[in-house]
C-alpha positions, 0 to 999 in steps of 0.5 A: 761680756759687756756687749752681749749683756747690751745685745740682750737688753736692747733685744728686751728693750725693743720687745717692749717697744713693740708691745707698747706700740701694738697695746697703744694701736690697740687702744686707739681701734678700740675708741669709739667714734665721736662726732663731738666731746666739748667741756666749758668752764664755769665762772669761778663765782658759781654758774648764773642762771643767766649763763646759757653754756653754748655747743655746737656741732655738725652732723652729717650722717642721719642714719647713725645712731649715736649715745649722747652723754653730759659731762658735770664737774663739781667739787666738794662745795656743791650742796645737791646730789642732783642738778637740773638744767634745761637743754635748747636745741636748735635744729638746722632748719631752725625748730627749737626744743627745750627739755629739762634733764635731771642729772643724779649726781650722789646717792641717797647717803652723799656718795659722788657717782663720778670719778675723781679724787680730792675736790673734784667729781667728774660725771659722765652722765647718758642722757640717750643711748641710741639718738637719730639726728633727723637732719644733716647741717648744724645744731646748736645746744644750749645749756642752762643750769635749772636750780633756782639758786643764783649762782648756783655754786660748786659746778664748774664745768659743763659738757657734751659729748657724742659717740657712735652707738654701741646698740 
């Protein structure tokens, strides 16, 4: 009697083994590509406006389309429901741009769009759905908080992330 309950639960054990499995290759098909996903820390006294955070990432495909999004964590201390910034680009043949971004962070009535419980929100936040990169080689992004206040505090980690398309 002994084995066949242990025959019955090893049979039942394997089956969730294998749908683990083909739920988790599953999963893993369905990520998007991402030519790059980087977050960097703040400095725990707030982020000085001095502070340029830098990314850098190569791009080899000029043809792909790809969704370009800003990671923001804040925590429960920060004071705004936006944060602005300003983004250098440098292109691989060394042009320059400089955009300011505003990024909504809460709603009119304070309420965070992020995820996240306790102390902390994490925002992720499209900044283009559908960008080309003109040129194959390296581009380097530079980040820097915009909100006249020095330092600003509650913001405690930036990012960038780049993702194949969907459109």
């Amino acid at each position: 009697m002994n084995i066949a309950l242990n025959k019955q639960k090893l049979k039942k054990d394997s089956r969730q083994i294998v749908i683990f499995a083909f739920i988790a290759v599953a999963m893993y098909s369905c990520q998007p590509n991402t030519l790059f996903d980087q977050v960097q820390s703040i400095e725990t006294d707030g982020w000085s406006i001095s502070n340029e955070i830098p990314f850098n990432f190569d791009v080899q495909d000029t043809n792909q389309l790809y969704s370009f999004f800003m990671h923001i964590r804040n925590d429960d201390s920060y004071r705004y429901s936006n944060l602005y910034v300003f983004m250098h680009t440098r292109f691989p043949n060394g042009n320059i741009t400089r955009d300011t971004i505003e990024c909504v962070l809460a709603d009119p009535t304070g309420k965070w769009f992020g995820k996240g419980t306790g102390r902390f929100q994490d925002h992720k936040i499209l900044l283009n759905p559908s960008i080309k990169f003109p040129l194959q080689g390296i581009y380097q992004i530079q980040i820097e908080q915009a909100m006249r206040e020095e330092p600003l505090k509650g913001i405690k980690a930036v990012g960038i992330r780049i993702e194949q398309s969907a459109i």
